[in-house]
C-alpha positions, 0 to 999 in steps of 0.5 A: 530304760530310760525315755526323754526326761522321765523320772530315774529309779535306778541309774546304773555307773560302770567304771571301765579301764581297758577291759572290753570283753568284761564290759561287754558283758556287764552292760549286756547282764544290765540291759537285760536287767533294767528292762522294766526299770525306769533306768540310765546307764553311765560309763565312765571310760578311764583313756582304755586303749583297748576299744572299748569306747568304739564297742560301747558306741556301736553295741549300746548306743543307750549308754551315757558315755564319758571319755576321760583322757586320762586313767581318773582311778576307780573314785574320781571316775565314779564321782563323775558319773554320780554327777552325771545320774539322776536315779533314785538308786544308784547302781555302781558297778565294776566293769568285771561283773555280771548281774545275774537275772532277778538282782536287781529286783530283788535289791531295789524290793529291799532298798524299799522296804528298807529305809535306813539302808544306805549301801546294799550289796549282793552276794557275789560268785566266782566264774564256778558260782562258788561264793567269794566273800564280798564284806569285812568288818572295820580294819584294827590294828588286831585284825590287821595283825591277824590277816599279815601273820596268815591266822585267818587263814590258818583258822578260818572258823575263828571269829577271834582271827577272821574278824576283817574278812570274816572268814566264819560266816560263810556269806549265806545270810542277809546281814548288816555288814561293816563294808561291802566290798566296792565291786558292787553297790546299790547306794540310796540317793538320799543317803549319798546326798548325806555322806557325800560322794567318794573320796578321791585321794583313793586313785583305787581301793580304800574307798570301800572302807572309807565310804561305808564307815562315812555312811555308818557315821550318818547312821545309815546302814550297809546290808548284804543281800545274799538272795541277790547275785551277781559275777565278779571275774575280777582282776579285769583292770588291775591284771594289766599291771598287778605289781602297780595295783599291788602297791597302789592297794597298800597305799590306800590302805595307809591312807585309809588308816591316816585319815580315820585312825591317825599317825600312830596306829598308821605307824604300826600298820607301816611296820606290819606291812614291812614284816608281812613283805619280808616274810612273804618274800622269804615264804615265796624264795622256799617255794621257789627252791622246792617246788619247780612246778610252782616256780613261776608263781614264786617268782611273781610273789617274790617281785611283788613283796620286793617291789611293796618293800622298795616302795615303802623304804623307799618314798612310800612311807615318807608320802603317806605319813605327809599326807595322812590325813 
């Protein structure tokens, strides 16, 4: 860890929103990882009312904490902890993970031997250890289109399909990537001071995309690391409210496509996400009628599409298309 005011190879950032047992054991698997490093580690606790603050003070009185008085969202809150760091890494991490043993080690080995790499990202398991895909390739309109009529899931071996969640490849190999999902990153210091910080018109989500096509456009790449791995139990934030977090993951989305591919394939992804709602909401009442078992969950989708559907007939569409850009 770090001492006085030597010098920073990694600085881990932990964003955190009323998740106190996840967070728990994040900072735990990093204490145990930065051991040997020359290290800080950051949280940034957006108002949690959970006591994570209290956990953080009494159980790793190490840690950097800042305290926002209000939920900043995933961008703003990770700025401020950049900001805030020194490392000659940087270690954003989501509060709902868990850095297995060797991780970090074998990421900073690479960002080494590696000096065009900008973002690094490591393969990232589910509580089974079974992989989850981390990656996507750049949204299109196509592959937008495939992902809301279902294709890539109905033929997940097809590149021609599964070109944006990249349903083939089965995450076992390090490879240059298009986006590493924002769960977990290693981002060079040098790069970052190049590209800039994330964009705080994402409150959540979105800046994913938007941050890795920024370090593609300076040439820097974004690699997977599949040696490396860590835990993603997710859902540790956005399970407090999944309906809100559903639509604010939509509202990215569109701002997303506002600012890098403009108003008129913006327009196109407004009307695919209408028709995807509408044939989820009407999927979902079948399963309803026909499967009691499954009622709960039926009804859980149902509310979700139909709240989607209210937000962008209602003021989303007229929001996003303002400030699209």
């Amino acid at each position: 860890m770090q001492i006085d005011n030597q010098p920073v190879d990694i600085s881990f950032i932990v964003v955190s929103w009323n998740a106190k047992e996840y967070l728990y054991k994040c900072l735990a698997s990093i204490e145990k990882e930065a051991a040997g490093h020359r290290s800080e580690v950051i949280v940034v606790d957006n108002a949690s009312s959970d006591g994570s603050q209290a956990m953080v003070r009494e159980r790793f009185p190490q840690v950097k904490l800042i305290i926002s008085r209000e939920n900043l969202g995933f961008a703003k809150a990770n700025n401020i902890g950049i900001r805030q760091s020194r490392g000659k890494y940087l270690a954003l991490i989501n509060s709902d993970v868990e850095v297995l043993p060797g991780c970090i080690g074998l990421m900073t080995g690479y960002m080494e031997e590696h000096g065009k790499t900008g973002i690094l990202g490591p393969q990232i398991l589910d509580t089974h250890k079974n992989v989850q895909r981390s990656c996507m390739g750049f949204p299109t309109l196509w592959n937008s289109f495939c992902r809301a009529l279902a294709l890539d899931t109905i033929f997940p071996k097809s590149r021609l399909f599964g070109g944006f969640e990249l349903t083939y490849w089965p995450h076992n190999s390090t490879r240059e990537v298009d986006i590493i999902n924002g769960c977990f990153w290693l981002v060079r210091r040098s790069a970052l001071q190049q590209v800039g910080v994330l964009d705080e018109r994402f409150f959540i989500y979105g800046e994913d995309k938007d941050w890795c096509r920024r370090f593609w456009a300076q040439g820097w790449k974004i690699v997977y690391l599949h040696r490396a791995c860590a835990i993603h139990y997710g859902g540790a934030s956005s399970s407090n409210a999944p309906v809100k977090f559903f639509i604010e993951m939509n509202r990215a989305n569109l701002k997303y496509w506002g600012k890098h591919h403009g108003r008129s394939a913006q327009a196109c992804l407004i009307v695919m996400t209408v028709v995807q709602s509408v044939i989820r909401c009407l999927l979902a009442s079948v399963q309803y009628l026909i499967w009691p078992s499954k009622r709960a969950d039926a009804a859980f989708k149902i509310k979700r599409s139909a709240a989607l559907l209210q937000w962008l007939l209602g003021t989303g569409i007229k929001k996003e298309w303002a400030h699209g850009k």
